[in-house]
C-alpha positions in Angstrom: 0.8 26.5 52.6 -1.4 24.5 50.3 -4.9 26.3 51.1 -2.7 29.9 50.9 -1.2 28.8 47.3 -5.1 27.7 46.3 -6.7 31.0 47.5 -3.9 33.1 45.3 -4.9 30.8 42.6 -8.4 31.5 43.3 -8.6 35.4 43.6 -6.1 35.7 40.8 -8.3 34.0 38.4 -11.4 35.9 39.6 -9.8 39.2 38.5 -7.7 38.4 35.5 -10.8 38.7 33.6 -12.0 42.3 31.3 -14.6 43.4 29.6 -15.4 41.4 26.7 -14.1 38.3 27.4 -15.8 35.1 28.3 -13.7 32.5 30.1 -14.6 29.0 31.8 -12.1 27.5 34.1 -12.0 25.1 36.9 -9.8 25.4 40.3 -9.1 22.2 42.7 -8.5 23.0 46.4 -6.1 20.3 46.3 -4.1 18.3 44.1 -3.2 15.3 46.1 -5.5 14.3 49.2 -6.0 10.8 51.2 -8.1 8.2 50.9 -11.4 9.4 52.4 -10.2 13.1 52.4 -13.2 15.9 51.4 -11.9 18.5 48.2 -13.5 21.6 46.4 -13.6 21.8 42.8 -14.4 25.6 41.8 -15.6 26.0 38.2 -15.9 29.9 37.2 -17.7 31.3 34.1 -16.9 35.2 34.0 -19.5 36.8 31.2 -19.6 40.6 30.1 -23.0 41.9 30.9 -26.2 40.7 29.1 -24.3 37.8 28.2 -26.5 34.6 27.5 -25.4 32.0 29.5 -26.2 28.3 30.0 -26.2 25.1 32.2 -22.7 23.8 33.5 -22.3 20.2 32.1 -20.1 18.5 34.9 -17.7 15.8 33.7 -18.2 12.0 35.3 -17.0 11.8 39.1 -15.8 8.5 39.0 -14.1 7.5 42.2 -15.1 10.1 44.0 -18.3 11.2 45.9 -20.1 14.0 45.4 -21.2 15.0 49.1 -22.0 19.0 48.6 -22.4 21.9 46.3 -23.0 25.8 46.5 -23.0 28.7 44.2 -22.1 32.4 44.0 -21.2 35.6 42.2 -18.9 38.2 41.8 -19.5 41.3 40.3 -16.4 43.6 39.3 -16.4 47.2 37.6 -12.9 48.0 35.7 -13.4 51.5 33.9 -17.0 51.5 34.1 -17.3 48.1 32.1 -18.7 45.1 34.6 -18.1 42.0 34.4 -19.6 39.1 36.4 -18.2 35.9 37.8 -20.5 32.5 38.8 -18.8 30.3 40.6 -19.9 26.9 41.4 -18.1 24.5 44.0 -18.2 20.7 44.0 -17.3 19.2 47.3 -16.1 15.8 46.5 -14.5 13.1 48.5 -11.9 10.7 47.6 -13.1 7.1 47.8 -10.0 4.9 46.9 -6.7 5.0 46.3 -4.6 6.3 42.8 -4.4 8.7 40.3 -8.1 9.9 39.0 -8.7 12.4 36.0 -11.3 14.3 36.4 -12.5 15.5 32.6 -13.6 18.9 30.9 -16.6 20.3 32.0 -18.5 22.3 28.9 -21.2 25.4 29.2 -22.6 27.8 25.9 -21.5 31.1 26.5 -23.8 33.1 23.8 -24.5 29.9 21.6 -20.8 29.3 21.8 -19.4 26.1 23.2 -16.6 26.6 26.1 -14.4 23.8 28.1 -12.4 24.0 30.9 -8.9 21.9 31.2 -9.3 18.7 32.8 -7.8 18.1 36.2 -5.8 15.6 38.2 -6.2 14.3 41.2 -3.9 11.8 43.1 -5.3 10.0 46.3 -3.0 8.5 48.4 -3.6 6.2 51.5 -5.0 7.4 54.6 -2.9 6.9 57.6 -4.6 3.8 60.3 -4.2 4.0 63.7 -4.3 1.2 65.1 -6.4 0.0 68.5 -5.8 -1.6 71.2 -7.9 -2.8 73.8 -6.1 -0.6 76.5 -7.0 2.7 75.6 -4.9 4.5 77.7 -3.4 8.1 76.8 -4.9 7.5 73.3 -5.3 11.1 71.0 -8.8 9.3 69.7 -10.4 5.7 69.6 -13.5 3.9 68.7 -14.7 1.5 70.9 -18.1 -0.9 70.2 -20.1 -1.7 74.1 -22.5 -5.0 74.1 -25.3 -4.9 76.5 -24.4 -8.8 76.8 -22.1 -11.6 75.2 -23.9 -14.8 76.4 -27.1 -15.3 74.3 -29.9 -17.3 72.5 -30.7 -17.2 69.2 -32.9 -13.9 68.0 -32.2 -12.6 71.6 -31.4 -8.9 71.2 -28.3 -7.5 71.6 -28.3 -3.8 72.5 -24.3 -2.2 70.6 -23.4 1.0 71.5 -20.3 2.4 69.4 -19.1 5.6 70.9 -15.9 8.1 69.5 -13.6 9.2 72.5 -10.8 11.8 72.3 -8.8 13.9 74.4 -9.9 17.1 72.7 -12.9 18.5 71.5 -11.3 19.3 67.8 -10.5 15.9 67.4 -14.3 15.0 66.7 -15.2 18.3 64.8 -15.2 16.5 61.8 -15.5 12.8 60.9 -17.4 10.7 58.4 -20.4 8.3 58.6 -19.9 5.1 60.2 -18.9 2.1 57.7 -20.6 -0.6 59.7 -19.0 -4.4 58.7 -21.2 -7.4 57.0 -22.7 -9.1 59.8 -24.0 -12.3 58.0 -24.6 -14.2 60.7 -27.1 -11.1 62.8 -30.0 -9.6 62.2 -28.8 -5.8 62.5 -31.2 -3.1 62.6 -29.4 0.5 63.4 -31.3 2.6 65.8 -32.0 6.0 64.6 -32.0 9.3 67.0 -35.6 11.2 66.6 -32.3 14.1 65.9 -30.1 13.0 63.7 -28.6 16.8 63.0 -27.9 16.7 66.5 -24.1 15.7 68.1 -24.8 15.1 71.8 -20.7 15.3 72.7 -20.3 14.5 76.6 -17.2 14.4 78.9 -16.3 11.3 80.5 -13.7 9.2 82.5 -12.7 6.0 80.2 -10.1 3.8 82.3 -8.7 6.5 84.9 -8.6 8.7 81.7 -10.5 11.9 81.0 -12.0 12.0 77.4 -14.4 13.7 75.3 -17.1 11.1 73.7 -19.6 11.3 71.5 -22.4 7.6 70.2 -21.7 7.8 66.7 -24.0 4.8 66.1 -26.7 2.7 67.9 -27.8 -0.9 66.7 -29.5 -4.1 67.5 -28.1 -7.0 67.0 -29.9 -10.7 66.6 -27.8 -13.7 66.0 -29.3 -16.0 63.7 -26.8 -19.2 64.5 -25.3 -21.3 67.2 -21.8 -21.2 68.4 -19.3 -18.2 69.1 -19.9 -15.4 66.8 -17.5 -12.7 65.9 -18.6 -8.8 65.4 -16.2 -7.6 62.9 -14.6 -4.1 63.2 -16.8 -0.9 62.5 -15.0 2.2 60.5 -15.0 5.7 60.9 -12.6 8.7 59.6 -11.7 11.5 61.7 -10.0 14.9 60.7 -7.4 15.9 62.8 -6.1 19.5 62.8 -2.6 19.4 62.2 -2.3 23.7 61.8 -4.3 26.5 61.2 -4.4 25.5 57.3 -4.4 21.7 57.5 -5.7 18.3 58.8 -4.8 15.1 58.8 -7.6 11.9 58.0 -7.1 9.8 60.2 -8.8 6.1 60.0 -10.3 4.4 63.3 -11.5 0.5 63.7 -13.3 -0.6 66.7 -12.3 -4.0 68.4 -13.0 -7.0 67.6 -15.8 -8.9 69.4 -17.2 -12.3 70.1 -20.8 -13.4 71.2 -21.9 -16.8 72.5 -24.5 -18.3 71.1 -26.1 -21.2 73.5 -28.3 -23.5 71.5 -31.9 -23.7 72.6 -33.9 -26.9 73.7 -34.6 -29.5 71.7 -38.3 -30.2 71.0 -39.4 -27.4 69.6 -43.3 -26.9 69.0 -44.5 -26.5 65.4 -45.5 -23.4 66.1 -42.3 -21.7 66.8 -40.7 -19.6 64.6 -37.6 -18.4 66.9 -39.3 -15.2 68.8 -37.3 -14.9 72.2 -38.4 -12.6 75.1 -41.4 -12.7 77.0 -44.8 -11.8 75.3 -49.0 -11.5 75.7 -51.4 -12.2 72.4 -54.8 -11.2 72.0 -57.1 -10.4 69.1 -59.5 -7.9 69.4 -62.9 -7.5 67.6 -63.9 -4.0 66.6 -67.4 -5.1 65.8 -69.2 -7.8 67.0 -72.8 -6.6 65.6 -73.2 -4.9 62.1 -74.8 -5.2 59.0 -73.8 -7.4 55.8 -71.2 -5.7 53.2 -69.7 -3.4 56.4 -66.4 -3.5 57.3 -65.0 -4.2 60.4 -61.2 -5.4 61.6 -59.9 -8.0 63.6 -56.3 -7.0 65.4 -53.9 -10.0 66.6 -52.1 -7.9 68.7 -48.6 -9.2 70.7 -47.2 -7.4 73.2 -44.2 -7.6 75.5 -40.2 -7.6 75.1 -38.3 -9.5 73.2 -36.8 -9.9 69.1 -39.8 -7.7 67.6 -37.8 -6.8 64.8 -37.5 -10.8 63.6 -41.1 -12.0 64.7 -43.9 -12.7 62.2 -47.3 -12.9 63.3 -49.4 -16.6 63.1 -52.1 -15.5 60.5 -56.2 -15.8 60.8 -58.1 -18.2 59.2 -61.9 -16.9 58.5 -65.1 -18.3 56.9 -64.9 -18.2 53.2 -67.8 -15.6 53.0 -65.9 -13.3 54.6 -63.8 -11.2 52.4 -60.3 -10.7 54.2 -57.5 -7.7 53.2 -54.0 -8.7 53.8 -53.3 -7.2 56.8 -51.7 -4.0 58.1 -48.4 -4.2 60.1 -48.2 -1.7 63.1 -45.5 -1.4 65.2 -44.8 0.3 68.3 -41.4 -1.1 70.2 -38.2 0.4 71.1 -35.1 -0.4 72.4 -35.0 -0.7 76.0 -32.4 -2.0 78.7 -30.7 -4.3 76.1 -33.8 -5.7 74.2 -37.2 -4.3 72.9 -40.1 -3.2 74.5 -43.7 -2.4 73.0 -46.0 -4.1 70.6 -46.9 -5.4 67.2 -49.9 -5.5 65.5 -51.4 -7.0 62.5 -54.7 -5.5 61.4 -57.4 -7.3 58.8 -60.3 -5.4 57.0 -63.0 -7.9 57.1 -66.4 -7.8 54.7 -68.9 -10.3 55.3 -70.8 -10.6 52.3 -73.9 -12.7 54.1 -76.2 -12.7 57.2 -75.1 -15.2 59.7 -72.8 -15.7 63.1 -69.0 -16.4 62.3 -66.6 -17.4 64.5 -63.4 -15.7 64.7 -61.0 -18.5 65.9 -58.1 -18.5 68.4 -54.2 -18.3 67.1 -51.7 -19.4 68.5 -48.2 -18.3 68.8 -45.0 -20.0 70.6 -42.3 -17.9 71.9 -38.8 -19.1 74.1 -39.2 -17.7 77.3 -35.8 -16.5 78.7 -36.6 -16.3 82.0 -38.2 -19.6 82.3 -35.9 -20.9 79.6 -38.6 -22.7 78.4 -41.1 -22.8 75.3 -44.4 -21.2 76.0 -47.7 -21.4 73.4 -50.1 -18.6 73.7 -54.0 -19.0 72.4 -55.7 -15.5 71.8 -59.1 -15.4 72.7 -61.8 -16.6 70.3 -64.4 -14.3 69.4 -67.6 -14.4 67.4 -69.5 -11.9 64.9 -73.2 -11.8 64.5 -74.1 -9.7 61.3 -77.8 -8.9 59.5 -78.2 -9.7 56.4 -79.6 -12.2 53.9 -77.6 -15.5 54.7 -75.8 -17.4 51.6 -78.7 -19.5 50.0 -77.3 -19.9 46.8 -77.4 -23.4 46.2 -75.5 -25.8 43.7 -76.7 -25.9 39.7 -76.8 -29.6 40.1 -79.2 -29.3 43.0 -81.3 -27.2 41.8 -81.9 -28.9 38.6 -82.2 -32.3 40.2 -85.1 -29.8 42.1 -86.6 -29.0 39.3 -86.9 -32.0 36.7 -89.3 -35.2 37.9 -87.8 -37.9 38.9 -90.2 -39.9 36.6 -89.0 -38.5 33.9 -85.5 -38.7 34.4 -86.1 -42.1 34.6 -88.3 -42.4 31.5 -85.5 -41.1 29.5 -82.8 -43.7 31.1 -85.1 -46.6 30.6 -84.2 -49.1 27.7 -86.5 -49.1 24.6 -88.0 -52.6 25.7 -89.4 -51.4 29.3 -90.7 -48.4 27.6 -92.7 -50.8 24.8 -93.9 -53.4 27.8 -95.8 -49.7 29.7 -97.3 -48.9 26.1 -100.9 -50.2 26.2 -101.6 -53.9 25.3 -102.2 -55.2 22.0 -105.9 -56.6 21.8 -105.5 -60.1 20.9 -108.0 -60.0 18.4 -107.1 -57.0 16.8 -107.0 -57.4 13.3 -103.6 -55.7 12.4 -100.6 -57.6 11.5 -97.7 -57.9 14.0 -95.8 -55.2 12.2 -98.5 -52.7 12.2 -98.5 -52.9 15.8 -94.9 -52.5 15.9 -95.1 -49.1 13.9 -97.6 -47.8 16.3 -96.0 -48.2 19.3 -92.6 -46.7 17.8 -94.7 -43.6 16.8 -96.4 -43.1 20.3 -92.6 -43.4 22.2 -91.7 -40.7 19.6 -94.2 -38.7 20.3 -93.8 -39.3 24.2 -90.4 -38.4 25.1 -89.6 -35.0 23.0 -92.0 -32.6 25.1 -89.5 -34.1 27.8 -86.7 -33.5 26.3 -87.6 -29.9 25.3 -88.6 -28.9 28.6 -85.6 -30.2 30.0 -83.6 -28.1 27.7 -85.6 -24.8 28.8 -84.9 -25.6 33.0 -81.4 -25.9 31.6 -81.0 -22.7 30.0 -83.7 -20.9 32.5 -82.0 -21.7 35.8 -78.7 -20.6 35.0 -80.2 -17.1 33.2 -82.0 -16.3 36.6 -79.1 -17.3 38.6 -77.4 -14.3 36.8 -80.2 -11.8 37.2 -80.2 -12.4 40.6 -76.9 -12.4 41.3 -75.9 -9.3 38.9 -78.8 -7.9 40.9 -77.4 -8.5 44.2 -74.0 -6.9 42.7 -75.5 -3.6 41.8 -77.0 -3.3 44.8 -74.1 -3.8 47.0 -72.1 -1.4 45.1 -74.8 1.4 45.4 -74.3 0.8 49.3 -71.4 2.9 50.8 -68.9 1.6 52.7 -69.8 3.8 55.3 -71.9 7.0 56.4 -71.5 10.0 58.4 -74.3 8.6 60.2 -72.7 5.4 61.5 -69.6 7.3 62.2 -71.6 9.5 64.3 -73.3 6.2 65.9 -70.1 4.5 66.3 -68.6 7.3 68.3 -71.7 7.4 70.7 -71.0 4.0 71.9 -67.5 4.4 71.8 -68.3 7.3 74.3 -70.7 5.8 75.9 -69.1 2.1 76.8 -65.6 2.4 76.7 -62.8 3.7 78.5 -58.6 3.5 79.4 -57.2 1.2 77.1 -59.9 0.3 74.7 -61.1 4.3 74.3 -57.6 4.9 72.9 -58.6 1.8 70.4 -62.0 2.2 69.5 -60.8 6.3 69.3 -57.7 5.1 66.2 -61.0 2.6 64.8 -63.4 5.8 64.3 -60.6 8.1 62.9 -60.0 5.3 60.4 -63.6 5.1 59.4 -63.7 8.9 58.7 -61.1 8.6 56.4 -62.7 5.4 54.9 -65.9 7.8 54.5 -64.0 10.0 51.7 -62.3 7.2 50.2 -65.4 4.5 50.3 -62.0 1.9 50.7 -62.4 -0.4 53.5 -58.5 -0.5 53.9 -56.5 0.8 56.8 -54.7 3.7 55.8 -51.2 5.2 56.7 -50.9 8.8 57.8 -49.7 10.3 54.9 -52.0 8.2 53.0 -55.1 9.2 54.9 -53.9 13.4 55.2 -53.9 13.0 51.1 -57.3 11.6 51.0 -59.0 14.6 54.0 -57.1 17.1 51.7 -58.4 15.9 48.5 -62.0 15.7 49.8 -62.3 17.9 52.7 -59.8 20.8 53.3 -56.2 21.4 55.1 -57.6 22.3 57.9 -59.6 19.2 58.6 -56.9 17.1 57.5 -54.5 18.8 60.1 -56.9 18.0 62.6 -57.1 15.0 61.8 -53.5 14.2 61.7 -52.8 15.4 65.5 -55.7 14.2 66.7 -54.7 10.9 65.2 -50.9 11.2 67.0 -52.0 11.9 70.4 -54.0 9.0 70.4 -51.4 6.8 68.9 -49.1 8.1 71.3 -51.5 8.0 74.0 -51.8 4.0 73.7 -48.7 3.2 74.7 -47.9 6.0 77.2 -50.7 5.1 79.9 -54.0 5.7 80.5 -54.7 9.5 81.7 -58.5 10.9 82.7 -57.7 14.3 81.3 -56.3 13.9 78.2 -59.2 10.8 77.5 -61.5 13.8 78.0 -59.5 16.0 75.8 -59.0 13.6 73.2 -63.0 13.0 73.4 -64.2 16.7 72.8 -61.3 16.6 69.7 -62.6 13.7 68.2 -66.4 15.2 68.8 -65.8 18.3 67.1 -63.8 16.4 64.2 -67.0 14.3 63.5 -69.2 17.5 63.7 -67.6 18.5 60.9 -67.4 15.3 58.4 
């Protein structure tokens, strides 16, 4: 009866209007709805023709969420005169309980200022059913599955929460999930590739036949000891009550506890709370080039376990190699109750000299849950050989200590007395006084020690002025050197094709896609997708840069899906005919 009185209200209004007359007005669906219950507000303008009309300036929602919106018009022709009717709805949805006044909304009508009434709206509280833990012969439930209850901490825990009722129009409508503060896990909710897409499925739930749909999908990683409760998660489900009206209807999962067993004592430094079972590994993707190119080091960890909590350890390189903070890749998913795949940090490495580096070992310590031990994994250690003019700059204190004579250092240190006993001797029998002699040595130290002292000053001031030639020099010219060229790609890729295969193709494939990107941008950073489509778009064309991108995916894709002859070759002749065209 409610939606029949709000339609005659409605179509009433839409044709009360004539010619000439300009009217604003706003029309509720309902007046009084429960907590979490969805409403229309309709606000008509009806204009005479060639009327000037402008923007609707809504009122504040307060209370309520705005969760929709459409428009449309009515045109109507009384004795030839027409007249037209816009109509915008709001679909709002009641948020908490009491009375809420919704105020004027305003529009200019011909430079004219028009308001409609304000409305309100009383929300009442919704009706909670409440669960049980025996389900039986219940209309509709919410129920929360846990892949395990007796863990470790950071071991994942794969939650299923899944909506069963005994009709399909029970689950035609219902909210999002309002999922409970979990302060004591790590909770990351599993999207579907589909999230448009309701896979509801019939099913037998304790001797009972039901209709069920997984409204939500999480892991869960407790992050402290002892029994650990999972509070109850929410969701609101309209149930038809008659043709015209429903009822919202309020639905809590079960509580749930977890155990939480301590883990061993002893810990190694080195661990930082990663559970599962993992491999490490860092991989090189040059290990001959020339100074001022880059190149990256992976430290790559693969396996199952709590990806979503680990860090990686990080690498420590030579000083005169410039390192990028590295790029996080990931590539896991859930999988029988934990997570499967890989993570992946990858540095952009410039050595700015000639000279062989060593790229040390990391190590990483993990609780092994089979073993129910700690394990400590070294990657392998690796080395970089690279042609270029080593570092020979060498210390200002050095090089002036290089330059000046040691003599004359000392002269200049030496008291006043040592320097009178080196001056020649005074003949005895000379006939000047004591004092003459005095004057004359005193004038020959003076005129000793400043040709010293000045040519001291100029290696001072000389040194330091060709240290910045050189080395302003040395700056020019590695800035007039490019990051890259087509022609190393194109060298690259012949030993790519040439020496590898399986596993490493699939690498060294994503490494030369990188470096065409890096070829536009002259930025020796790894680039995202999006980031690297902007830069082929900018500086190539669409075309390449769609190319690009699902050449790029199927190799992605193709490192973690298995090693296949055909589609290496496939992938080959793709990339070829990419690089053709760079």
């Amino acid at each position: 009866m409610r939606i029949e009185k709000y339609l005659l209200t409605l179509f009433a209004l839409l044709g009360c209007f004539g010619y000439g007359q300009y009217a604003f007005t706003v029309v509720p669906s309902k007046e009084r709805v429960q907590v979490g219950e969805d409403f229309e507000l309709n606000f008509i303008v009806t204009l005479g023709d060639n009327a000037d009309m402008g923007s609707i300036k809504y009122p504040s929602f307060n209370g309520l969420k705005m969760i929709g919106r459409r428009q449309g018009q009515q045109i109507n022709i009384i004795n030839g005169e027409k007249t037209i009717q816009y109509i915008e709805t709001i679909l709002l949805r009641a948020e908490k309980k009491g009375k809420i006044k919704i105020g004027r909304a305003s529009i200019k009508i011909n430079h004219r200022l028009y308001e409609t009434s304000s409305v309100q709206i009383m929300v009442t509280d919704a009706p909670r059913v409440a669960q049980r833990n025996n389900y039986d012969n219940q209309l509709v439930f919410l129920d929360l599955d846990l892949s395990q209850h007796s863990v470790f901490p950071n071991e994942p825990i794969y939650a299923t929460l899944k909506l069963y009722a005994k009709s399909f129009e029970a689950l035609r409508r219902r909210s999002d999930v309002g999922a409970p503060i979990l302060d004591n896990f790590e909770v990351k909710q599993i999207h579907t590739p589909n999230s448009d897409y309701r896979d509801i499925k019939q099913e037998v739930y304790n001797n009972q036949t039901y209709v069920s749909e997984v409204v939500g999908k999480y892991i869960l990683l407790p992050q402290k000891t002892g029994n650990l409760d999972i509070s109850p998660f929410l969701i609101q489900v309209a149930i038809p009550i008659d043709f015209f009206d429903e009822k919202i209807v309020e639905l809590y999962s079960p509580e749930k506890s977890i155990e939480v067993k301590s883990l061993p004592a002893n810990a190694p430094k080195t661990f930082n709370g990663a559970v599962g079972s993992f491999a490490l590994k860092t991989y090189v993707q040059k290990k001959y080039l020339r100074q001022n190119k880059a190149f990256e080091i992976e430290v790559e960890l693969e396996g199952e376990g709590s990806f979503s909590t680990i860090n990686l350890p990080k690498l420590k390189l030579n000083k005169e190699l410039e390192v990028y903070p590295p790029r996080r890749r990931e590539a896991f998913k859930p999988l029988n109750g934990t997570e499967k795949g890989k993570i992946v940090d990858s540095y952009v490495v410039v050595p700015q000299y000639g000279g062989t580096y060593d790229i040390p070992s990391v190590e990483f310590t993990y609780f092994d849950l089979d073993k129910k031990k700690y394990v400590t994994l070294h990657s392998n250690a690796e080395q970089v050989q690279v042609e270029g003019e080593p570092n020979e700059n060498i210390n200002l204190e050095d090089s002036l200590a290089m330059a000046v004579p040691v003599d004359s250092i000392a002269t200049l240190d030496t008291p006043r007395e040592t320097m009178r006993s080196n001056s020649p001797r005074l003949e005895q029998s000379s006939q000047n006084s004591l004092e003459d002699a005095a004057h004359e040595v005193e004038n020959k130290e003076a005129a000793s020690w400043w040709p010293w002292a000045v040519g001291l000053g100029s290696i001072i001031l000389i040194i330091p002025l060709f240290f910045l030639f050189f080395r302003k020099k040395k700056e020019i010219e590695q800035e007039e050197k490019p990051i890259i060229t087509a022609k190393d790609i194109k060298n690259d890729w012949n030993n790519v094709t040439a020496n590898h295969t399986g596993e490493e193709f699939y690498r060294e494939t994503e490494r030369i896609l990188q470096e065409i990107v890096q070829l536009y941008s002259q930025d020796p950073s790894t680039k995202s997708e999006d980031e690297a489509i902007a830069i082929l778009k900018m500086h190539k064309n669409d075309d390449f840069a769609m190319a690009w991108q699902a050449l790029h995916q199927k190799v992605q894709m193709a490192q973690y899906a298995g090693i296949n002859e055909e589609h290496q070759r496939e992938i080959a002749e793709a990339c070829s005919d990419l690089i053709k065209n760079i």
